[in-house]
C-alpha positions in Angstrom: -0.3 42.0 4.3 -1.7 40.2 1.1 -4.1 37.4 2.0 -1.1 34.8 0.4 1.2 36.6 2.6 1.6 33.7 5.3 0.2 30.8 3.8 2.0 27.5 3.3 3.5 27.2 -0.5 3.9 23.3 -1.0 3.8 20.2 1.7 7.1 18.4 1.2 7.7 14.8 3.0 11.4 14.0 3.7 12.0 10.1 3.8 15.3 8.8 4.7 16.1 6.0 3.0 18.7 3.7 3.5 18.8 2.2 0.1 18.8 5.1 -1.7 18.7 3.9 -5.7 15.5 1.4 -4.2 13.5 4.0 -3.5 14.2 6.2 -6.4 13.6 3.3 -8.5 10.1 2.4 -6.8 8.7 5.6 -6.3 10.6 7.4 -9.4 10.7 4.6 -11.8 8.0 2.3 -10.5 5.0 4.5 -9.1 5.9 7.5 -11.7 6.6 10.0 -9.7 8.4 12.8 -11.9 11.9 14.2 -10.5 11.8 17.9 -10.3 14.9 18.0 -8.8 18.1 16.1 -7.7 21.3 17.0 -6.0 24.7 16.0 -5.0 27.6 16.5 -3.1 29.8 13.5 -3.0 29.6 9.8 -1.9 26.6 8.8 -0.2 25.1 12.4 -0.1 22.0 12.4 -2.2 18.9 13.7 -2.9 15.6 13.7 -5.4 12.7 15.8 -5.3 9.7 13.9 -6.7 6.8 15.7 -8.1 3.3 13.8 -6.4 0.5 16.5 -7.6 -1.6 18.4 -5.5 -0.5 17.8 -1.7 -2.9 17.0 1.6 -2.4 16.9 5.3 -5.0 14.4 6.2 -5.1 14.5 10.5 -6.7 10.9 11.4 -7.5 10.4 14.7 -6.5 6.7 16.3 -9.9 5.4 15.6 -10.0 6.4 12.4 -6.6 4.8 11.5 -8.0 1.3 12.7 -11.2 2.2 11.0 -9.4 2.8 7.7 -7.1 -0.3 8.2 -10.8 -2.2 8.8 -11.8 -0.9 5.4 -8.6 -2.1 3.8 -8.3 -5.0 5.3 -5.4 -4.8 7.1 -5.0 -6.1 10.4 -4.9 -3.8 13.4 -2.1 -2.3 14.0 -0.7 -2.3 10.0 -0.3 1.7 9.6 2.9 3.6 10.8 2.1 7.4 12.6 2.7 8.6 8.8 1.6 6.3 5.6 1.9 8.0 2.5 -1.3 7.8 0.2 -0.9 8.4 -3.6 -4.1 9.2 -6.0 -3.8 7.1 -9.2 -5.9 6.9 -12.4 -5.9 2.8 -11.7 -5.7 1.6 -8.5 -5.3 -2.3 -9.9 -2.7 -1.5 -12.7 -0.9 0.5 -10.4 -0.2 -2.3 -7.5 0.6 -5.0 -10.2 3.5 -2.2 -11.3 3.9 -1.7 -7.6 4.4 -5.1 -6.5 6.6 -6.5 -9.4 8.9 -3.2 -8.9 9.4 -4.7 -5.2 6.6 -3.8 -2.9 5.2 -6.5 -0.8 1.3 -6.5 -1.3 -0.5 -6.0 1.7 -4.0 -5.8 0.9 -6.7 -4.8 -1.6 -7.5 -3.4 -3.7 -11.4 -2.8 -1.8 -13.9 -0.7 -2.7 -14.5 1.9 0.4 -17.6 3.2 2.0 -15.9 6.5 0.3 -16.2 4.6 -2.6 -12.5 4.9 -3.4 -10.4 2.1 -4.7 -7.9 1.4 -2.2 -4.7 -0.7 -1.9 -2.3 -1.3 0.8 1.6 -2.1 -0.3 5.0 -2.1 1.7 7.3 0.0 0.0 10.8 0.6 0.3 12.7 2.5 3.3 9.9 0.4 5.8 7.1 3.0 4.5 3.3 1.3 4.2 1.7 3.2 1.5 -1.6 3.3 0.1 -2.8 3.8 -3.8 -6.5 4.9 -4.3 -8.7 5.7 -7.4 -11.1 7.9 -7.0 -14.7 6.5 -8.5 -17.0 9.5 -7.9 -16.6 13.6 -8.1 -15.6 15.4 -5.1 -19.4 17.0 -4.9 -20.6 13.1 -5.4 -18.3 11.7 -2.5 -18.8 14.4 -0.1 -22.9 14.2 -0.7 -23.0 10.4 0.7 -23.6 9.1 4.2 -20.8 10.1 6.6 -19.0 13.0 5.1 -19.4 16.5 6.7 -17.3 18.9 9.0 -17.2 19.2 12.5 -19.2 22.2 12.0 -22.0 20.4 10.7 -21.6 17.4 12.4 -24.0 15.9 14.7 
């Protein structure tokens, strides 16, 4: 056995949506997502496959999730089990684009403790998303107060 032998290839999220041009429009058109691919069998029966870079599973426990929601300023109770978050080069540009393509601005953007730039929308298909610029490295952020494992936790 190879040591890729096993390991998980891409992280794909499957969205219904039930306006099915909307969403293609915001997050194809709108947020920029590329298509990679799209298929087709008839009618109603459609698909696209949007390119969104490098793929994370980020596991938040429920205090976390109201903390983050605290940073952002929404109101408790504002995220869904699943909220997609999308890194962008310009967190303000991006939800101007957002918001005139149809989202319903929720909140932001704030600066975080993480010292990301963050931004709450609704977007189509009843899915709360979240755009975020990055302000420091990944070896700048993960120095600062508050970021380690649970192995070298406290």
């Amino acid at each position: 056995m190879t040591s890729d032998e096993g390991r998980v290839r891409q992280l794909r999220v499957v969205l219904e949506v039930p306006d099915f041009d909307e969403a293609v429009a915001f997050f194809r058109d709108a947020l920029g997502l590329p298509e990679s691919a799209a298929f087709a069998t008839g009618g109603e029966d459609r698909v696209a496959i949007l390119e969104a870079g490098r793929a994370t599973l980020e596991l938040a426990s429920p205090a976390h999730r109201r903390a983050i929601d605290a940073v952002e300023d929404v109101a408790d109770g504002g995220t869904a089990a699943i909220r997609l978050a999308f890194e962008v080069d310009d967190a303000g540009a991006t939800t101007a684009r957002l918001v005139a393509a149809g989202a319903r601005h929720v909140a932001g953007p704030v600066l975080t403790p993480w010292r990301s730039l963050n931004a709450r929308l609704d977007a189509p298909a009843d899915q709360q998303i979240t755009v975020f610029e990055e302000t420091q490295t990944p070896e700048e952020r993960t120095g600062g107060a508050g970021f380690a494992t649970d192995a070298t936790r406290d």
